[in-house]
N, C-alpha and C positions, 0 to 999 in steps of 0.2 A: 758029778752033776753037771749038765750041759746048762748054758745058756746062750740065749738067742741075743745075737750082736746086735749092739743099739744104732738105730740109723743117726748119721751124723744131720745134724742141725742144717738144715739148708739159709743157703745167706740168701738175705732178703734186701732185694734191689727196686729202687723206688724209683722209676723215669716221670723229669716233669718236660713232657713234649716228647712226641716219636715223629718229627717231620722225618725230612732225610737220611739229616747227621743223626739224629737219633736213633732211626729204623738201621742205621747202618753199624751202631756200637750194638743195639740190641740182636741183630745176627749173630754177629761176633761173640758176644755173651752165650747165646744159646748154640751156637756153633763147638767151644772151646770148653764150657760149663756148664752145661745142660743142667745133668744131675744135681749139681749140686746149687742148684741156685733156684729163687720163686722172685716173679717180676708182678710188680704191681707200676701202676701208670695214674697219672693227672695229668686229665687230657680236657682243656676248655674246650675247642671249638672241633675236634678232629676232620678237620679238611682235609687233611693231609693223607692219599691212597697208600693201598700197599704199596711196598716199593721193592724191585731188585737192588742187585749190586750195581747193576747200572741205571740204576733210579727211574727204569720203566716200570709204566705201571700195571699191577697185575689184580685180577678180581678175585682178587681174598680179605677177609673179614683179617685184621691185624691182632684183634684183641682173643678171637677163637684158634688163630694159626697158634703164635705163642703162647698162647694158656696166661694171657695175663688179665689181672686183678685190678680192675679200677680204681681208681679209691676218689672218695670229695675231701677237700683242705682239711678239714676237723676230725678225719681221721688217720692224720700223720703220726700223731703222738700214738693211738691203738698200735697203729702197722710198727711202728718202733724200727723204720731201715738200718742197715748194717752200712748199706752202699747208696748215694741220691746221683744218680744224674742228672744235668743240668743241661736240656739241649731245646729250650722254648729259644724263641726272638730275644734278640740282645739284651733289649732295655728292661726285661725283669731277670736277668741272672740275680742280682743282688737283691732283690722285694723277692725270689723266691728263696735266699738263703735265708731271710729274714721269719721267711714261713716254718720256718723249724728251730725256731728260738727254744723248743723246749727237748730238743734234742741233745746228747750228750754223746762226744767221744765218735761221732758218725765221719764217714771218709764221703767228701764228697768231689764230683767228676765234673768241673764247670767249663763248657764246648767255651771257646775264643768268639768275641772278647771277651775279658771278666763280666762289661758294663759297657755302658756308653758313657757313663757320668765318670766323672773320675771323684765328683767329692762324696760319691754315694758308698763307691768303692773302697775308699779309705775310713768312711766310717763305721763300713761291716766288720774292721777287725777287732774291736775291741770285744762284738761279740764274739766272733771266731775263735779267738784265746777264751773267753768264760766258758764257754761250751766243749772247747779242745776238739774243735773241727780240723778233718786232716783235709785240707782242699785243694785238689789237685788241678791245676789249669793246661788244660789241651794245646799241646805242642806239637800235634802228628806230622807235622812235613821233620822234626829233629828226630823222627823215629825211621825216618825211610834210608836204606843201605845207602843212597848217592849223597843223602847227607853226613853220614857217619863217615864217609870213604871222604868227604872235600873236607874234613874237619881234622881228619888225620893227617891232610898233606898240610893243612894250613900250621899245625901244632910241631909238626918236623920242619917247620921251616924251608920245606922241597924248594922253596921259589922265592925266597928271599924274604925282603921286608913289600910287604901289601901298601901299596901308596894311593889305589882310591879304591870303590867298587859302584858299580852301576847296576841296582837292581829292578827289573823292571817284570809288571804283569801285568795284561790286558786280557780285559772277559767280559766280552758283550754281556749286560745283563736280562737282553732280550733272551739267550739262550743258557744264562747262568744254571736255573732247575727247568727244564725242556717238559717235564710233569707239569708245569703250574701256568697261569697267566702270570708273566712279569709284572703288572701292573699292578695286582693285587696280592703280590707276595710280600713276606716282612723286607727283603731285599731293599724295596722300593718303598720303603715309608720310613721316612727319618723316626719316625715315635718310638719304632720298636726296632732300631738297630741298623735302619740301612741306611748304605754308604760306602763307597769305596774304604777310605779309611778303617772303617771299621771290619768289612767282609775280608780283605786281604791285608790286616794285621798282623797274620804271619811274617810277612816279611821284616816287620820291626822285631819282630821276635827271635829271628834268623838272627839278626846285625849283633844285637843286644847279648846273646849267648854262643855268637863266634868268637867275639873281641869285648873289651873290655871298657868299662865307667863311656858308656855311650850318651850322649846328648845333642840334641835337637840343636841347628842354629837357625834354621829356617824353613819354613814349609809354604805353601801355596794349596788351599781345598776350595775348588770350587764345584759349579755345575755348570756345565760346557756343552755337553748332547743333549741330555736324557731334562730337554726343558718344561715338560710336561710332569716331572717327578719334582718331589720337594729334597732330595739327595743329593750331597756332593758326587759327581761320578769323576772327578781328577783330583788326584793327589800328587804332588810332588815334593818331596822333602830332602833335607840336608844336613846330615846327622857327623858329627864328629865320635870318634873313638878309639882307644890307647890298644895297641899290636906291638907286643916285645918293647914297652916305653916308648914304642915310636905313636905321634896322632897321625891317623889315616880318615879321612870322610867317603862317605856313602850317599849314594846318591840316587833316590827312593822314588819311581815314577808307576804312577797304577790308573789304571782308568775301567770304567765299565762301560767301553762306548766304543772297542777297535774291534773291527768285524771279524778277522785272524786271533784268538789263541794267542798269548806268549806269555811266558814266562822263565825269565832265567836273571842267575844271580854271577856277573862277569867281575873277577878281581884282577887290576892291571898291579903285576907285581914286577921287582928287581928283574926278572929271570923270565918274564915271559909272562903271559896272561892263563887264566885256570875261568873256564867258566862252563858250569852249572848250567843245563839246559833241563828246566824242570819238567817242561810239559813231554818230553822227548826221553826222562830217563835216562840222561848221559852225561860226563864230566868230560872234555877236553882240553890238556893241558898243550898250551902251545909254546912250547921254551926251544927260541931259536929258531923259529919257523918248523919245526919240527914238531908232529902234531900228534899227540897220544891218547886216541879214543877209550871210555873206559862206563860201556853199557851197563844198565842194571835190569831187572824183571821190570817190566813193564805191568804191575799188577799193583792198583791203588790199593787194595785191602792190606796189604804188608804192612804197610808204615803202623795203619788203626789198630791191627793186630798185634805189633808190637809193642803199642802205647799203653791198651790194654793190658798186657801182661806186664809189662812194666808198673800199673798201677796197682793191680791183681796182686802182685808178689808183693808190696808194700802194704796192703793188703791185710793179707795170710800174717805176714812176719809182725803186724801192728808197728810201721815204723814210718815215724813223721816225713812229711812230704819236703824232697830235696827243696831249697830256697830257689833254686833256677826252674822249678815247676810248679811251684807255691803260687798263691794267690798273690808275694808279694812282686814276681816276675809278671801277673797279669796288670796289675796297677803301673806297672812301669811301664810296659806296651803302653798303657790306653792313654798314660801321660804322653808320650811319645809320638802318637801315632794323632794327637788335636793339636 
């Protein structure tokens, strides 16, 4: 007697916001997992156009390209997701965890920051344990090869003891999403998340998960260009942290106001300097004036893509979300980074 194979359950993926970062995990998803997945969306205001990989915009309906499924707030508990991504403006990460209070056992994907607040931050967890939410906080620059390749030499001790580092990234936010008016993006409006400190928080998140028991001793946030916006657009911070029992400081400068592009993480060590040129995709170690160039793909999707499957496999196997990608490593950032 034959029987006809039962189709496997498709996971059901709940996006709140498909701006960029969003439009950009949801390729990725339906790139890597097609078949096996159904995308439903809460989307307030959808301003937000198609978008490519290189976040031109293209004249396609979003919601008929990917086959996704609308939904209004009151029918989260029907939809019942397996998977929430979290990739609206900053300042509702936390009021939208809060929208699935009657959800149980769900994994969810929350884009950087966790928050802007940090006491709102801290007060989501005690739901998050009742519930047994697995929350995984977005860390895609620790997912790209040049990162995993400067983390190897720092753990081999290649270049001795690390005695400071200087991290530094400028990004005009006039051409930050080249798609939109700067002026009326969430970028630009403290209410819902912008800010230098907050948009390039990755970089606290780098310090924080190279090296060890990291703390803040001083910072400077102001607004220096951008004096028409109600945003901090300079950051400068001064962070202490423990390398092999040794203290080594960091030293944290970001702005949305330098008309050039930069981005690189420079550590002056015993043996020579190792630095990280982020926007360029390359590691040179300079030990002894001797300089050793060490390129990677020059392809932004890599890192996302790996994040994904990273979270994907945690996923599948139902197995709680590492403490250095947990929500409790995002509450640390947000402490860190005011």
């Amino acid at each position: 007697m034959k029987y006809s194979s039962m189709k496997k359950k498709k996971i059901k993926i709940l996006f709140f916001g498909l701006g960029s970062i969003g439009q950009r995990y949801l390729r990725i998803l339906k790139k890597k997992y097609n078949n096996q997945i159904k995308i439903y969306a809460y989307r307030k205001t959808k301003k937000t156009p198609f978008l490519d990989d290189k976040n031109k915009t293209l004249s396609r309906n979003i919601e008929k390209y990917y086959n996704i499924q609308n939904i209004k707030i009151r029918e989260i508990n029907s939809t019942n997701p397996d998977i929430v991504f979290i990739t609206n403006p900053s300042s509702m990460h936390v009021d939208t965890i809060r929208k699935m209070k009657n959800l149980k056992n769900t994994y969810i994907f929350v884009e950087k920051p966790i928050d802007i607040d940090v006491k709102k931050a801290v007060k989501i967890l005690p739901l998050t344990k009742k519930n047994n939410f697995k929350i995984f906080y977005s860390s895609n620059l620790r997912f790209c090869d040049d990162f995993i390749y400067l983390k190897k030499i720092i753990n081999k001790y290649q270049m001795g003891q690390i005695y400071y580092n200087i991290i530094k990234y400028s990004q005009d936010l006039k051409s930050y999403h080249p798609y939109e008016n700067y002026k009326t993006s969430y970028t630009s409006k403290k209410s819902l998340g912008g800010g230098i400190n907050f948009t390039s928080i990755h970089e606290i998140d780098l310090i924080i998960n190279l090296f060890q028991k990291t703390k803040k001793l001083s910072s400077i946030i102001e607004n220096i260009a951008l004096k028409n916006l109600d945003i901090k657009d300079l950051f400068f911070g001064v962070y202490q942290s423990r390398y092999r029992k040794s203290k080594i400081l960091s030293f944290v400068i970001l702005d949305h106001f330098q008309k050039s592009t930069e981005r690189y993480f420079k550590l002056i060590c015993e043996k020579g300097e190792i630095i990280w040129d982020i926007k360029n995709n390359q590691i040179v170690i300079d030990k002894k004036n001797k300089k050793v160039f060490k390129k990677f793909k020059k392809d932004k999707n890599i890192m996302f893509e790996n994040q994904i499957k990273f979270f994907f496999n945690l996923f599948r196997k139902k197995k709680n979300i590492p403490v250095n990608h947990s929500i409790f490593n995002g509450i640390e950032c947000l402490k860190l980074s005011n």
